[in-house]
C-alpha positions in Angstrom: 189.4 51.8 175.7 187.8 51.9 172.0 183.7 52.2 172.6 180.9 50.7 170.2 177.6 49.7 170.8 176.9 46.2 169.2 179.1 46.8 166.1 182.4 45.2 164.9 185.4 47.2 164.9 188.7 46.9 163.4 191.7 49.5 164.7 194.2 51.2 161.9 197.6 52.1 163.7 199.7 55.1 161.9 202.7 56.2 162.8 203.1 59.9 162.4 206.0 61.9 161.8 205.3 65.4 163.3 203.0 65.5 166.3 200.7 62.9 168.0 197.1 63.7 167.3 194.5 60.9 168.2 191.0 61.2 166.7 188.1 60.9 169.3 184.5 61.3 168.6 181.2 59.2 169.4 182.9 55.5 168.0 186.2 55.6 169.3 188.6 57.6 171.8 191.9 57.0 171.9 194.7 57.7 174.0 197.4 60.4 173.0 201.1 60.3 173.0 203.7 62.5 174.7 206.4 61.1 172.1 207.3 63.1 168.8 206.6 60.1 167.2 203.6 58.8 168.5 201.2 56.4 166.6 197.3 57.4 165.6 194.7 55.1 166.5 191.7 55.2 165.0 189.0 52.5 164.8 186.8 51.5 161.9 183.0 51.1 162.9 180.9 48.7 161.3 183.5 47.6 158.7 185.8 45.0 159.4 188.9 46.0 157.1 192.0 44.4 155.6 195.1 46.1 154.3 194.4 49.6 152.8 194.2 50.1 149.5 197.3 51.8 147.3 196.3 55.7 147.0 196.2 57.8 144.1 199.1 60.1 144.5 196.3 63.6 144.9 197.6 65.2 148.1 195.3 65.4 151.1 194.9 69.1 151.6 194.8 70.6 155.3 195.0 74.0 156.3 195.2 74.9 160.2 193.2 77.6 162.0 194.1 78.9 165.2 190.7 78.7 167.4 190.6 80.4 171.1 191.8 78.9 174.0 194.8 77.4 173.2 193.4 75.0 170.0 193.8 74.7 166.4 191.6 73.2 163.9 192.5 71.3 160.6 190.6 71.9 157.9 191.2 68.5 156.3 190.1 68.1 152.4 190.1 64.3 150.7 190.5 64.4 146.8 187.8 62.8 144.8 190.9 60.1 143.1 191.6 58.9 146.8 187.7 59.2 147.6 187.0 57.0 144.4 189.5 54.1 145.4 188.7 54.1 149.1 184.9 53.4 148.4 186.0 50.9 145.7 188.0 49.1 148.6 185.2 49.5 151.0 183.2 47.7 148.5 185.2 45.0 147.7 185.7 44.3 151.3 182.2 43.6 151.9 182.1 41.7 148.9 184.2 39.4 150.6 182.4 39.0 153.5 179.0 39.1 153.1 176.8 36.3 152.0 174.0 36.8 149.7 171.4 34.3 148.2 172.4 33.4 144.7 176.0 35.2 144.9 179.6 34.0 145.7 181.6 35.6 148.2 183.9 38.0 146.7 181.3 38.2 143.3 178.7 40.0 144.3 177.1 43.2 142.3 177.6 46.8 143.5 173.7 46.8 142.8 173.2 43.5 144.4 175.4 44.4 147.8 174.0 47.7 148.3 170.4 46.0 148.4 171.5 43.9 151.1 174.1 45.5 152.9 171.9 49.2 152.5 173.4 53.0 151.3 173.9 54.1 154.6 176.2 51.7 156.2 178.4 51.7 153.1 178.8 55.8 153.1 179.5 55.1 156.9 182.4 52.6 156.2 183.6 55.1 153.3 183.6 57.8 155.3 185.7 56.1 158.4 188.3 55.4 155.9 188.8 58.3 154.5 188.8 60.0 158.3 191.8 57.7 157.9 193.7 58.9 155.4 193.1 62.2 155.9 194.0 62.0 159.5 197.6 60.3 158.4 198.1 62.1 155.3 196.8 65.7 156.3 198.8 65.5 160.0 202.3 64.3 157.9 201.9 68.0 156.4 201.8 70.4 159.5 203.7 70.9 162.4 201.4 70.9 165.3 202.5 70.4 169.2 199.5 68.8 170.4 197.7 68.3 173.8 195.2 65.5 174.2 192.9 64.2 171.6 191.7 65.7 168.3 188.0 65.9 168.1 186.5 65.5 165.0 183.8 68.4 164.4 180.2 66.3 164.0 179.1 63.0 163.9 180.8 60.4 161.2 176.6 59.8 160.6 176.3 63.2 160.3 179.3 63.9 157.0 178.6 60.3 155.8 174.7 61.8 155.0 176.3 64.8 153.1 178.7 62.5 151.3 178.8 61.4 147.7 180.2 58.6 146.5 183.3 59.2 144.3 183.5 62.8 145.2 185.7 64.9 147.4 185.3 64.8 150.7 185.7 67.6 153.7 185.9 67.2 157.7 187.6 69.0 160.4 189.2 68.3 163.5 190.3 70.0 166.2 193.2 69.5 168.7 194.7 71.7 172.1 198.1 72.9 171.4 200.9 74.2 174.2 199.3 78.2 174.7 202.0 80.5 172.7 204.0 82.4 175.6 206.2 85.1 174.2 209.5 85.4 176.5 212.1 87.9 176.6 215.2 88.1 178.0 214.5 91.6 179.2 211.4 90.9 181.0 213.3 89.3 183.5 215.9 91.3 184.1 215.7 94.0 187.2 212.8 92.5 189.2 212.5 92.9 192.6 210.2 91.0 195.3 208.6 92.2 198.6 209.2 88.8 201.3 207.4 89.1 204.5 209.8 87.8 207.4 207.7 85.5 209.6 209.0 85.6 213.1 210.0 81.8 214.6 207.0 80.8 216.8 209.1 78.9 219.5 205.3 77.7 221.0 204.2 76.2 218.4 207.9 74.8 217.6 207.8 73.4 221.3 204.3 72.2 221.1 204.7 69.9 217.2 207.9 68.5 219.1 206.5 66.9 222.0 203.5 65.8 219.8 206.1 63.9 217.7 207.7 62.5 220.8 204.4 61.4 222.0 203.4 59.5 218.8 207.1 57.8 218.6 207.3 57.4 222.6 208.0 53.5 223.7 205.7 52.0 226.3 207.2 50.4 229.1 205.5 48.5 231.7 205.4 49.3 235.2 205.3 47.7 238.2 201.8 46.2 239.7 202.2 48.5 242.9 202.7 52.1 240.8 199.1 53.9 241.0 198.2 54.9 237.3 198.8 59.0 237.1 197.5 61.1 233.9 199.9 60.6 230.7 199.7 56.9 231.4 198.0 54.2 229.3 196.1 51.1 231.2 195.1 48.0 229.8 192.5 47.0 231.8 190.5 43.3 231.9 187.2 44.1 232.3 184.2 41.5 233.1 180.5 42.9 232.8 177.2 42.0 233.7 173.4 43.1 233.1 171.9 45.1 235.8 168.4 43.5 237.0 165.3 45.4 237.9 166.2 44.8 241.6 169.9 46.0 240.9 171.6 42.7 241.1 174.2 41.2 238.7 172.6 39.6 236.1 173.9 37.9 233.0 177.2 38.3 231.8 178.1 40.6 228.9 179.1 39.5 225.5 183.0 39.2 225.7 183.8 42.2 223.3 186.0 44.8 223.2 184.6 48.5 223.5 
């Protein structure tokens, strides 16, 4: 399930060609593919977006670090050519839909837009898109056998206050990948094994049988006149009364079963 807290928020689906990695941090969380060619879902926050915009053709860089305990983390940098067209997308798009006094939709100022919409939620929406592309552009580069989700390192809130608009922009994920095991042929060849030989407990053998034949054992119903003996199961039809003070019957029991 994708998580927000009183905000729109509009899902981008990319198909990746290597390994499945699916970005989680504090707006979305996504689930994670077992396929080679899985699809990355990662929601936009506060920013309801249409088709992407055509990229410059600057490479996404991303250089992976092995980390301990069986993770990796991509060290994902966004040129400032991709940076400048994303924000200029993000900025049309709210163009579009917001609606400020003395402007049509789709013609309102940069000046005029960030007044109403504000700095901050516009660096936001930036920066979510260019998680984006450098999530599908950066992951199409490496060859990673994920496990789980990526993570991205920090808040968006948190890279979106460092961020300038127009410029290059750096994050980092990190993902679990299988552990490396190294295997050689020789390392299996001329082991031996100590097995301890249990001797066959016939008592115990004896004693799961007849508990079997108990639990599976058909009930058959005797004869009136045959007195009931230990083994045997009674249904009995019982009527009960109060005891008095004096020790005489007095009113009946409720008629339920004990």
């Amino acid at each position: 399930p994708v998580l927000a807290a009183a905000v729109t928020m509009a899902a981008l689906l990319v198909p990746l060609l290597v390994s499945p990695l699916a970005l989680a941090h504090v707006h979305t969380l996504a689930p994670c593919s077992s396929t080679s060619r899985a699809a990355l879902l990662i929601s936009s926050v506060r920013h309801q977006r249409a088709a992407g915009p055509r990229l410059a053709a600057d490479a996404v860089e991303c250089v992976v670090r092995k980390q301990p305990k069986s993770s990796v983390a991509l060290d994902i940098k966004v040129p400032a050519t991709i940076s400048r067209q994303v924000h200029d997308k993000v900025m049309q798009d709210f163009s579009k839909t917001a609606k400020i006094p003395g402007f049509r939709q789709g013609k309102v100022p940069a000046s005029a837009l960030i007044s109403a919409i504000g700095v901050k939620r516009i660096k936001v929406a930036t920066v979510e898109q260019l998680i984006d592309v450098g999530m599908q552009q950066g992951s199409s580069q490496i060859r990673v056998n994920t496990v789980g989700q990526a993570k991205l390192v920090g808040e968006v809130e948190e890279i979106a206050d460092k961020y300038v608009f127009g410029e290059a922009m750096d994050f980092t994920v990190v993902v679990d990948v299988y552990p490396e095991v190294p295997v050689e042929p020789d390392m299996y060849k001329g082991l031996s094994v100590e097995v301890e030989k249990v001797p066959f407990n016939q008592d115990a053998y004896d004693k799961a049988l007849l508990k079997l034949r108990d639990q599976h054992a058909d009930l058959v119903e005797v004869d009136a006149d045959v007195a009931a003996e230990e083994g045997m199961q009674l249904l009995i039809n019982m009527e009960g009364f109060a005891a008095n003070a004096d020790g005489t019957r007095g009113e009946p029991l409720p008629a339920v079963a004990g």
